[in-house]
N, C-alpha and C positions, 0 to 999 in steps of 0.2 A: 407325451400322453401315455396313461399304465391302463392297460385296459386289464378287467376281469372278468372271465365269461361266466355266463348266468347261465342258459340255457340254449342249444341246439334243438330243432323240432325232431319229435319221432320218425317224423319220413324222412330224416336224411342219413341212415345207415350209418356207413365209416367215412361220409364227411360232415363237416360242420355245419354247412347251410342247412337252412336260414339258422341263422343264430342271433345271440343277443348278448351286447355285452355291456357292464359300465365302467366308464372311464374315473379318472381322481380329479376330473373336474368339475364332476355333478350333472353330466349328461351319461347318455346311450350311445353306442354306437350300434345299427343294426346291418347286419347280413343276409341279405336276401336275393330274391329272383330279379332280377329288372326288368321292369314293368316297360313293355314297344309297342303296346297296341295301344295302333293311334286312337280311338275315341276312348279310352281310357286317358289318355294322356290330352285331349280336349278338354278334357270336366276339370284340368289342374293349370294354374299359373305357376310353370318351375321358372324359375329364372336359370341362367347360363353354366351359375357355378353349382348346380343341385340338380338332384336327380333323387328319383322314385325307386322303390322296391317296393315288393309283396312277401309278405311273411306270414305264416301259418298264424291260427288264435293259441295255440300252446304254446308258444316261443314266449306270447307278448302275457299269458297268462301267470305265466314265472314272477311278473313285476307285481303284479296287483295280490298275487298271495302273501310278497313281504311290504305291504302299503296299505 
């Protein structure tokens, strides 16, 4: 998979988290916080092989300005 990065949020200085990137397969990949609080993680059904992140709204804002 080629991933191309789209955008990192403003609050993350000299690293790249959260960021946001697309793959050559026609998804996303994102990079974010991991979400461990538990009644957060109550309101969701992950199954085993997945897991949750939180990403700022400017990361995810990059998408909808070229769509």
């Amino acid at each position: 998979m080629k991933l191309t990065f789209i955008r990192k949020t403003r609050l993350s200085g000299d690293s790249n988290c959260p960021s946001l990137y697309r793959t050559d397969r026609g998804t996303f990949v994102v990079q974010g916080w991991r979400v461990t609080d538990p009644e957060t993680l109550a309101q969701l059904d992950i199954p085993a092989h997945e897991t949750v992140v939180e990403v700022p709204e400017d990361v995810l804002a990059e998408i909808a300005k070229h769509h």
